[in-house]
N, C-alpha and C positions, 0 to 999 in steps of 0.2 A: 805275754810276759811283761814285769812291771821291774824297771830299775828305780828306787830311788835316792836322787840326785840334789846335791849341793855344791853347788859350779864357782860358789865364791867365798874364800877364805882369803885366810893372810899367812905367814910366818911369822917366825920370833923377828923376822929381821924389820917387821913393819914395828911401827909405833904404838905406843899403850897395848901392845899387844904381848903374851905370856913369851916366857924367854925357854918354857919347858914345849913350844909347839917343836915338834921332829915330825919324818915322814911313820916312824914306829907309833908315836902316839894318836896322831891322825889318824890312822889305819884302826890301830886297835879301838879309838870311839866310835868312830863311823861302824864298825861292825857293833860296838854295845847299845849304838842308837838305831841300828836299821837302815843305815845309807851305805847305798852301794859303788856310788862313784863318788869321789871328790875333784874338784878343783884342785888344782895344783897350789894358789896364790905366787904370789911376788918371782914369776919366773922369770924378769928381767934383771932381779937384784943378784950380782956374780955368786955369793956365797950361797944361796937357797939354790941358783942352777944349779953350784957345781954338786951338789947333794943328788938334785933331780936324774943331773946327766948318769948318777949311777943303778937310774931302774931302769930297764927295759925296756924299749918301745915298739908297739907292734897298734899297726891300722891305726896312727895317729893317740894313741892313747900306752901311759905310761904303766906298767905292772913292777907292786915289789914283788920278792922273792915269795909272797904268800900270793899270788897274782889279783891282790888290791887293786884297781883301778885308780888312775888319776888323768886326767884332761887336762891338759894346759893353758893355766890361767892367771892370768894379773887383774890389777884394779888401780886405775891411776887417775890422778889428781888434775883438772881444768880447772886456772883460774884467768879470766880474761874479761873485756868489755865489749860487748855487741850492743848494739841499737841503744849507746848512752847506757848502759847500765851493766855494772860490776857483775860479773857469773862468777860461781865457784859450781862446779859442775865431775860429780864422780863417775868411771864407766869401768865396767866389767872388759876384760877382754879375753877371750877364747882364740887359739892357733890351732892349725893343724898340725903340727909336727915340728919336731925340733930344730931340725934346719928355718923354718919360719918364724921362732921364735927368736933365735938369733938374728935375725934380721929386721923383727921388729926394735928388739934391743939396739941395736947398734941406731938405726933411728930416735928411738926416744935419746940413746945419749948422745945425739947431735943437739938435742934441742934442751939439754941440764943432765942435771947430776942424777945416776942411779944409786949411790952407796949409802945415803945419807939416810934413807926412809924405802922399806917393802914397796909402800906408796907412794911414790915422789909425786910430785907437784911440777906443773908446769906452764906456758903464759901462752902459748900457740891456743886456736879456738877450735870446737868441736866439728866445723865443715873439714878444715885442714886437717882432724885426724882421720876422719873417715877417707878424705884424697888417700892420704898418705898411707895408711895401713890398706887398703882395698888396693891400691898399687901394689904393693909384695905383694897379697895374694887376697883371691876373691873368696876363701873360705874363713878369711879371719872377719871372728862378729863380734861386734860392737854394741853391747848391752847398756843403755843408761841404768846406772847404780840405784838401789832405791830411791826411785823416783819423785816421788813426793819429801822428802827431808827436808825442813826448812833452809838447813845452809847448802849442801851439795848435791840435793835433786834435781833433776832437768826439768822438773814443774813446781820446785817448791820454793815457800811463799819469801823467802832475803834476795835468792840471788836467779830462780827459775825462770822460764820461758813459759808461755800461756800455751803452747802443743809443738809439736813435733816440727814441724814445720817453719815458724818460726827460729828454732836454732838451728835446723841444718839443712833448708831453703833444698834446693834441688839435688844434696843427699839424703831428705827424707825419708826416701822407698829404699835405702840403703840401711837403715836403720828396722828389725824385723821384731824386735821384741824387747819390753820395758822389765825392769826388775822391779816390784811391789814392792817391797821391802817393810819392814814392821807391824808400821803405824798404816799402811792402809792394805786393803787385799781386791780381791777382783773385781768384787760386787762394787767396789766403789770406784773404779779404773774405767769401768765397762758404762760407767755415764759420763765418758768422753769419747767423743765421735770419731775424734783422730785418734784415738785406737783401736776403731773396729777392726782394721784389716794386720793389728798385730797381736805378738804373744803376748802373754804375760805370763811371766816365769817370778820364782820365789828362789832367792836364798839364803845362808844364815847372815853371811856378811861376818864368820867368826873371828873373835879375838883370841881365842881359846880355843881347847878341844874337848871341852867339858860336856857333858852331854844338856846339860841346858843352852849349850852356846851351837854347837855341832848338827846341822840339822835342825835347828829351830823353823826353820822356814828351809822347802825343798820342792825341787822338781821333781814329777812324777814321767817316765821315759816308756815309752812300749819299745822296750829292748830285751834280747837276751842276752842274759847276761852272761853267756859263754863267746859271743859274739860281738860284742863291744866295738863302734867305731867313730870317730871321729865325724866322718860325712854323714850317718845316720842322727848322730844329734844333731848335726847343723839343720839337716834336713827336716827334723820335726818342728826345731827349734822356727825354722824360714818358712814352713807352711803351718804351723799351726796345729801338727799334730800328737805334740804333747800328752798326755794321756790327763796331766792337770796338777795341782801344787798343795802343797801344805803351806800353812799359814798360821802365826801365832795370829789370837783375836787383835784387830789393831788399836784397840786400847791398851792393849798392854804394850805396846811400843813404846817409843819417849818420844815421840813427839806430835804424839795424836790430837792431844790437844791445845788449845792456848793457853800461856801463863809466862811466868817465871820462877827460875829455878830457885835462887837466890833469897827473892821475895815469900818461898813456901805459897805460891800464888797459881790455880789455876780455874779454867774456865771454857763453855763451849764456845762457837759461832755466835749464837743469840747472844750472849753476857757478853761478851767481846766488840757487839756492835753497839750494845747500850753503853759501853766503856771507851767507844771511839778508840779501842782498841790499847790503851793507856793504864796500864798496872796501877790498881788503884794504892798498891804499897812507895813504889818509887817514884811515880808519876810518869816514867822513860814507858816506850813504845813495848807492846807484847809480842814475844814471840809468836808468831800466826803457826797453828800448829797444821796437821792433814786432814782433819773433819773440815775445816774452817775453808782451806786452800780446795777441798775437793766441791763442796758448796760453791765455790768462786767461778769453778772450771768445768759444772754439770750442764750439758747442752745436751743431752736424750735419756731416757728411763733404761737400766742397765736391761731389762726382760727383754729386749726389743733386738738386741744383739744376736744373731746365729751362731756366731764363734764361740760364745760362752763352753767353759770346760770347767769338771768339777773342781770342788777343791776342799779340804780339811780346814777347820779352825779350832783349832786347840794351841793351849799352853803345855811347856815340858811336864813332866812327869815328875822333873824334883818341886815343881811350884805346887804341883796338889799334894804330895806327900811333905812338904811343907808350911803347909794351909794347915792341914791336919796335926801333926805331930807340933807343932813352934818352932820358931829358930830362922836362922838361915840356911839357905838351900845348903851349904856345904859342912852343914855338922852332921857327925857321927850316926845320930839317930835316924837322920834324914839318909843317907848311905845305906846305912843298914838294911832299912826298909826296902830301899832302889834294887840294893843286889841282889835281897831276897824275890824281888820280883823278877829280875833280867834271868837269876839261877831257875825259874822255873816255868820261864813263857819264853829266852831269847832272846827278844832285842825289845827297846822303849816303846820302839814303833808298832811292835805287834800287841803288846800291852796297849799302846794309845787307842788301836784301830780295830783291835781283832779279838781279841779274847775278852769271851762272856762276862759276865757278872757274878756267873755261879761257880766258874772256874777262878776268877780273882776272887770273892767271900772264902774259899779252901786256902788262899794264902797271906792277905791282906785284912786286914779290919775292915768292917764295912762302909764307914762313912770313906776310906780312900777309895774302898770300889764304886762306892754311891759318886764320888766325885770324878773318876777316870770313864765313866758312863755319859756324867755331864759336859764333860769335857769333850769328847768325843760327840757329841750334840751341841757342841758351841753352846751349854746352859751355867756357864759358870760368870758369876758377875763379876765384874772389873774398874776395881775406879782407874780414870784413864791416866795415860801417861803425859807426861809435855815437859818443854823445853830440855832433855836429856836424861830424866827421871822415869822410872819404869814404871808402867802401871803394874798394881795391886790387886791381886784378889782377895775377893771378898766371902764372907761365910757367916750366914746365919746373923746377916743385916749388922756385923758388926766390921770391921777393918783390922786386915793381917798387918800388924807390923812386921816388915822385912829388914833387916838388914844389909845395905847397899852394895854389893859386890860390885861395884865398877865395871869396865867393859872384860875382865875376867871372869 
């Protein structure tokens, strides 16, 4: 039996983030994307608890009134100095149960403010969280945040650490599994040797509940899903047996490759190192993007791995029904098309993964079935993403213009 799972979200109460997320609307995208558990997000922030505190909970996992699933979970803010050099450093966190998350709570606000930000920010460093939370309780885990991100990955290339070890020296083995996150996925994770003996899990990291945001990236759980627990995710989550992840392509990330934003500027590893790394628009230093930083940080050939688990790479369902038809992902016609396809296959994800060609040509035009085939085969081109900019697909050797929806 197959859950799948998006373990890290936010509320309205987090920053740049939609002011219409609720627990109703979460629930209801997650079932029109095909995710079966959610994360909770921002359970430390008092106003998002005191919502929470009104579902359910049974075997560490919270149920609304429709018995939806949610986990409980935060993502909180490192900003500190180790070994001479400035981190900003982001982490997923999973509890077992509610009594634990108050406890986490009351913790973080000895150390700053919860009300200001879903995500608060904090100056303590990542060994002292791990003491410190692994003290309340040994089932609470500690996810690094999409890992690779130039400003807040725990390997990426402003403010990261070159492996695991490095930032959290002899709680290393405390640490069981890295968030991929966008811009990069397994196959390029699994050519770093300090994480052969960890997971790698995927999430959206949403700011929204839209289904290009919801789900975009997800863990795959061999659960049933009448059985839901707490200790059985931790448990795949700490050995490794996941059943494996979805992944947008990581060029479509934003920060896949090098450039600048500003400048309309970007560029691979190669052009970057004949650039001495220096925007040739402003002459100031480039954002080093996740091709560039994972080049920097490859010490074995990923094939070579035993742990390897599969994994999906595709883009949402509104980006190729938006390829096709023009526009931005959230006009009318792009809608249209979406619901026509959810009303007659279920959820995105069974359209992404599962249903034929011949059964999409009875409801879709051909060139979106021809592309939800490609997509589903990772054959869809992509000019890449960098410094905060989403990559672009591509069609028929010319370039989609998108219109920018921000992290909504």
């Amino acid at each position: 039996m197959e859950i799948i799972s998006d373990l890290h979200i936010h509320s309205r109460f987090s920053r740049a983030c939609s002011k219409d997320i609720t627990i109703e609307n979460l629930e209801k995208w997650a079932k029109i994307k095909g995710v079966n558990l959610l994360g909770t997000g921002d359970f430390q922030h008092a106003k998002w608890f005191k919502e929470l505190d009104e579902l359910e909970e049974r075997d560490g996992i919270l149920y609304t009134n429709n018995e939806f699933p949610f986990v409980w979970q935060t993502e909180i803010s490192l900003m500190y100095t180790q070994n001479g050099k400035g981190r900003r450093i982001h982490y997923v966190i999973l509890a077992p149960n509610k009594d634990i998350v108050k406890q986490i709570t009351n913790f973080l606000a000895s150390k700053g403010r919860l009300d200001y930000d879903g995500r608060p920010i904090f100056g303590f460093n990542s060994i002292e969280l791990v003491d410190n939370l692994l003290n309340i309780d040994k089932n609470i885990e500690i996810i690094p945040a999409h890992c690779m991100t130039p400003f807040f990955g725990n390997f990426g290339s402003k403010s990261g650490f070159n492996n695991l070890k490095e930032c959290f020296q002899d709680r290393e083995k405390d640490i069981h599994a890295v968030e991929s996150g966008m811009s990069a996925d397994p196959e390029m994770l699994r050519k770093f040797s300090f994480l052969n003996n960890k997971t790698i899990v995927s999430f959206s990291d949403l700011h929204s509940f839209w289904p290009w945001r919801i789900g975009r990236e997800a863990t795959i759980f061999d659960l049933d899903p009448k059985k839901i627990n707490y200790k059985d995710i931790i448990k795949q989550i700490r050995e490794n047996k996941i059943i494996g992840t979805i992944e947008t392509d990581p060029t479509y990330g934003k920060y896949h490759f090098d450039g600048h934003r500003l400048c309309n500027f970007s560029c691979g590893p190669e052009e970057s190192r004949k650039l001495n790394n220096i925007c040739p628009v402003c002459k100031k230093s480039l954002t080093i993007g996740v091709e560039n930083r994972v080049e920097e940080l490859t010490d074995q050939e990923p094939d070579k791995n035993p742990n390897r688990k599969k994994y999906y790479k595709m883009i949402p369902l509104h980006e190729i029904i938006s390829a096709v038809i023009g526009g931005a992902l959230n006009t009318k016609k792009v809608w249209a098309e979406y619901n026509k396809l959810i009303e007659n296959f279920g959820n995105e994800f069974n359209i992404l993964l599962n249903v034929n060609k011949e059964e999409l040509n009875k409801v879709t035009n051909a060139k979106i079935s021809e592309l939800i085939i490609k997509n589903r085969e990772g054959k869809i081109k992509i000019k890449p993403g960098y410094d905060g900019v989403y990559g672009i697909p591509i069609l028929d050797n010319s370039e989609k213009i998108q219109k920018n929806l921000g992290d909504f």
